[in-house]
C-alpha positions as a printed Julia matrix, in Angstrom:
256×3 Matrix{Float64}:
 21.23  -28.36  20.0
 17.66  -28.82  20.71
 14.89  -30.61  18.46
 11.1   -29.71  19.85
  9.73  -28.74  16.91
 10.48  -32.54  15.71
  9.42  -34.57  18.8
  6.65  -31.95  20.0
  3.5   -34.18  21.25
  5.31  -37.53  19.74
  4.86  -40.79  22.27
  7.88  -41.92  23.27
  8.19  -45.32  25.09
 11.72  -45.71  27.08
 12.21  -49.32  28.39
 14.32  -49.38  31.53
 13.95  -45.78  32.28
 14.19  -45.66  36.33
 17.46  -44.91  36.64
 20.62  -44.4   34.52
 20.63  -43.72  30.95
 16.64  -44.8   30.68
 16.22  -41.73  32.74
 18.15  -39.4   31.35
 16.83  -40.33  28.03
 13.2   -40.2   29.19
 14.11  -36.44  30.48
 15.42  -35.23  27.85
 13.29  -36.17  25.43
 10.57  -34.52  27.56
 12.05  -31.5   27.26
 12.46  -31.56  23.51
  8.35  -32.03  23.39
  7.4   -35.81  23.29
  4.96  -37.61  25.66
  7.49  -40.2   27.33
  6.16  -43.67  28.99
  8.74  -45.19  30.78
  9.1   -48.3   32.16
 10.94  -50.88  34.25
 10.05  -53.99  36.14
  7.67  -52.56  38.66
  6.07  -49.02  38.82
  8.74  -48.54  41.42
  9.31  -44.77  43.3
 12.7   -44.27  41.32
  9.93  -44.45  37.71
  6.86  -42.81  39.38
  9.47  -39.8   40.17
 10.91  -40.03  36.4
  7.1   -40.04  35.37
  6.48  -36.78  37.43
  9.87  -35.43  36.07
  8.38  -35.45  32.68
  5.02  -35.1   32.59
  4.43  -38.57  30.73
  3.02  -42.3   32.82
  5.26  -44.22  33.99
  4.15  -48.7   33.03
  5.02  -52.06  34.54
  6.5   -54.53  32.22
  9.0   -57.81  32.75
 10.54  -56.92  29.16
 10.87  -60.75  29.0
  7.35  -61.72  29.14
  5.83  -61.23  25.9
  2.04  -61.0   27.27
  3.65  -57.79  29.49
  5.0   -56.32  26.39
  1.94  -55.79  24.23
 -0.18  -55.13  27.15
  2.09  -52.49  28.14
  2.27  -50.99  24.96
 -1.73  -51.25  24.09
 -2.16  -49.17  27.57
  0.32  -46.21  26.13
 -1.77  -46.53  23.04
 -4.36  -46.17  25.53
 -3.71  -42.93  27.36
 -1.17  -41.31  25.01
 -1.42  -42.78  21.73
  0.55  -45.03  19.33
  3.91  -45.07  20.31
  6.32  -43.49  17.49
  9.53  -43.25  19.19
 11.02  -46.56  20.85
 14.57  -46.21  22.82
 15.22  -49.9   23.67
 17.06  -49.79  26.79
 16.1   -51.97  29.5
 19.0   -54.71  30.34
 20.18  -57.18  32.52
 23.77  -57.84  33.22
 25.99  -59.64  35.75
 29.56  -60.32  35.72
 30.63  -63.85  36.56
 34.21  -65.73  35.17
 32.31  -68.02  32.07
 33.2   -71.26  33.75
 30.98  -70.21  36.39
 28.11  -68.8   34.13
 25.02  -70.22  35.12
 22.46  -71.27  32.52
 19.51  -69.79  33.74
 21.0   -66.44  33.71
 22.75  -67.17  30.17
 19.1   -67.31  29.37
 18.02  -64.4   31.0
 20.48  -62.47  29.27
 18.86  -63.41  26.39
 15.4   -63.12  27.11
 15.63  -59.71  28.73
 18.53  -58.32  26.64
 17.53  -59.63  23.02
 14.22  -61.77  22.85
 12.53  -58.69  24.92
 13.33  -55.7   23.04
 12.38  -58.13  19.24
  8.66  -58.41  21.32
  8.7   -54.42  22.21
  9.79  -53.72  18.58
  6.87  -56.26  16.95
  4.23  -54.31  19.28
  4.52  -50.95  18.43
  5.11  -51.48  14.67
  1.63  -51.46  13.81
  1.23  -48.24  15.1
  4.27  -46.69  13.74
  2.71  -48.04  10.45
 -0.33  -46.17  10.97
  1.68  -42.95  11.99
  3.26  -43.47   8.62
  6.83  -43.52  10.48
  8.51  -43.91  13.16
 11.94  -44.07  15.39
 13.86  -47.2   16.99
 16.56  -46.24  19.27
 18.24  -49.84  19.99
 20.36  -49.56  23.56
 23.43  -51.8   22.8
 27.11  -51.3   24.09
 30.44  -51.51  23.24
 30.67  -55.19  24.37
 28.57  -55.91  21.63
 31.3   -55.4   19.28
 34.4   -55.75  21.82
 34.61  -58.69  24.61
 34.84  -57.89  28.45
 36.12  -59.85  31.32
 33.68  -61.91  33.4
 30.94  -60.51  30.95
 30.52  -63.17  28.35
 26.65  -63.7   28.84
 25.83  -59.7   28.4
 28.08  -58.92  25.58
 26.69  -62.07  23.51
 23.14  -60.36  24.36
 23.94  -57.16  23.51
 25.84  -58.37  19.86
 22.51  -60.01  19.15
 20.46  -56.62  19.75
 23.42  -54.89  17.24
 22.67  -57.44  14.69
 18.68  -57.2   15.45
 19.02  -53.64  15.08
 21.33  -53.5   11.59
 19.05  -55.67  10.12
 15.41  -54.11  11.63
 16.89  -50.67   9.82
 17.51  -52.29   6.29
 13.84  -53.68   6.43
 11.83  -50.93   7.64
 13.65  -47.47   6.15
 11.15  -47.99   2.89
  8.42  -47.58   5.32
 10.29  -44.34   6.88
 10.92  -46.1   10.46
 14.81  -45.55  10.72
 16.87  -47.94  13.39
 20.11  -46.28  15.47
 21.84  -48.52  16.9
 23.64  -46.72  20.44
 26.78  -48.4   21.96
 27.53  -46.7   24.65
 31.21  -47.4   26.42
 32.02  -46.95  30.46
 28.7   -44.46  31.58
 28.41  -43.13  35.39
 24.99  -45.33  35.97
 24.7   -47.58  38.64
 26.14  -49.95  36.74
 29.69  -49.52  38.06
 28.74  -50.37  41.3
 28.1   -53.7   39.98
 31.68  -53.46  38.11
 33.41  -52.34  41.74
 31.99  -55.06  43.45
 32.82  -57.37  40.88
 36.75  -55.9   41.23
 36.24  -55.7   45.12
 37.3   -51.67  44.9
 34.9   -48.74  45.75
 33.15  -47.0   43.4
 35.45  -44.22  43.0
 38.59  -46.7   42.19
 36.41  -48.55  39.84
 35.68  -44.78  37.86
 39.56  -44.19  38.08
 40.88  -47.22  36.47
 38.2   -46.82  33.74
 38.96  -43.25  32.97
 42.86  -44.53  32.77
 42.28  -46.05  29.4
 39.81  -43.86  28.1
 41.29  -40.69  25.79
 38.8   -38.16  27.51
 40.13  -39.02  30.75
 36.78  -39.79  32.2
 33.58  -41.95  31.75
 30.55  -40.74  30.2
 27.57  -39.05  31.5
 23.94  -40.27  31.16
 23.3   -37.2   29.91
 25.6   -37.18  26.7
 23.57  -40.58  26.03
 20.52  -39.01  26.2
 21.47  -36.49  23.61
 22.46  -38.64  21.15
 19.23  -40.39  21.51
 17.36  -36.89  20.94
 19.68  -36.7   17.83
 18.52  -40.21  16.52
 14.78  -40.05  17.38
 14.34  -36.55  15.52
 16.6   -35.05  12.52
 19.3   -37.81  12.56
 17.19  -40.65  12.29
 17.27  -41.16   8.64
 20.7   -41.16   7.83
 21.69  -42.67  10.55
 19.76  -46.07  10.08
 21.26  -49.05  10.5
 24.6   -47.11  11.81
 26.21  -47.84  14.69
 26.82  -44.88  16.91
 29.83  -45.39  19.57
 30.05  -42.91  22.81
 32.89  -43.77  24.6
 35.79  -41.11  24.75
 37.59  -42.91  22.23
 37.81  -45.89  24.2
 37.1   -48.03  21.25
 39.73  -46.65  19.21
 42.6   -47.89  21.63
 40.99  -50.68  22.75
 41.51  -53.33  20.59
């Protein structure tokens, strides 16, 4: 299923979009007709190749300075227009046991995770206002809702940007800019190296005990991310607000 007609020539800012989901969202939505800007921390080859990928500019931001974020989002103004579809995806995450979480990266959590994406959202509202409309696409994850092992400090981050995101969608819908809320469960992003050398096991043991207790048998693709996201930012953006929208293989439903 394919939605061009709806994002044809829209601006589409992806946060975090040099590797992993961020750039298979930033893709895909190319395809389906928007002008993507994607970002990460640094204008770095694995972006400027995204950028190339799909036509679009590819913009520096520290998602946790709030000076970067509405400069960043004036210049897409700037050489695109006003952004009208935001996918909030940028993160940071490490895994540490909580009596050894340290409080400056507690913090950091926070400020990239949460406090970042509330100063994306707050700059490109007055131009979805103008638009008349617009989309959020808020990147959150299953340990929002569900805790995980030596990952205390993300999951609180990412329940935050859940609640941010429910309560963003009952405020704006009257103004037709519709919130989705994305958890996605165990992806294949670079991500689970982190997890493997967290476990001390290679990246292909890591993939293999996931896929043990999820119901598809495998982990997800960036791609079946990115796909959803096309779903939320065009038709399924209304009646979706406020939802939350779970891809895991039916992790969550034998999880708990």
């Amino acid at each position: 299923m394919t939605f061009k007609g709806q994002l044809q020539n829209k601006v589409a800012l992806v946060t975090g979009a040099g590797q992993g989901i961020g750039r298979a969202t930033a893709i895909r939505l190319a395809e389906e007709g928007a002008k993507v800007a994607v970002n990460d921390l640094d204008t770095h080859p694995d972006l400027q190749a995204v950028a190339r990928e799909t036509g679009g500019i590819a913009v520096a931001c520290d998602m946790s300075k709030a000076c970067q974020v509405e400069t960043m989002v004036k210049e897409i103004a700037e050489q695109l227009g006003p952004v009208e579809i935001l996918v909030a995806n940028a993160a940071y995450m490490t895994m540490v046991p909580f009596l050894e979480q340290d409080p400056g990266d507690w913090w950091k959590h926070l400020n990239v995770n949460l406090t970042g994406h509330l100063g994306c959202i707050q700059a490109v509202l007055a131009g979805m206002r103008k638009l008349g409309g617009g989309r959020i696409i808020i990147m959150s994850s299953m340990f929002g809702i569900e805790g995980w092992k030596n990952a205390s400090a993300y999951g609180a981050s990412k329940s935050g940007l859940t609640a941010l995101g429910e309560a963003l969608a009952a405020e704006l819908r009257s103004e037709n800019i519709h919130v989705g809320i994305v958890h996605p469960g165990v992806i294949d992003t670079p991500q689970l190296q982190v997890d493997a050398d967290d476990f001390d096991i290679s990246l292909d043991e890591v993939k293999a005990m996931y896929a043990k207790d999820i119901p598809l048998d495998r982990v997800g693709d960036p791609e079946e991310v990115a796909a959803t996201v096309s779903f939320l930012a065009a038709e399924g953006g209304p009646i979706f607000s406020g939802q939350i929208v779970q891809i895991n293989g039916g992790l969550s439903r034998c999880s708990r």
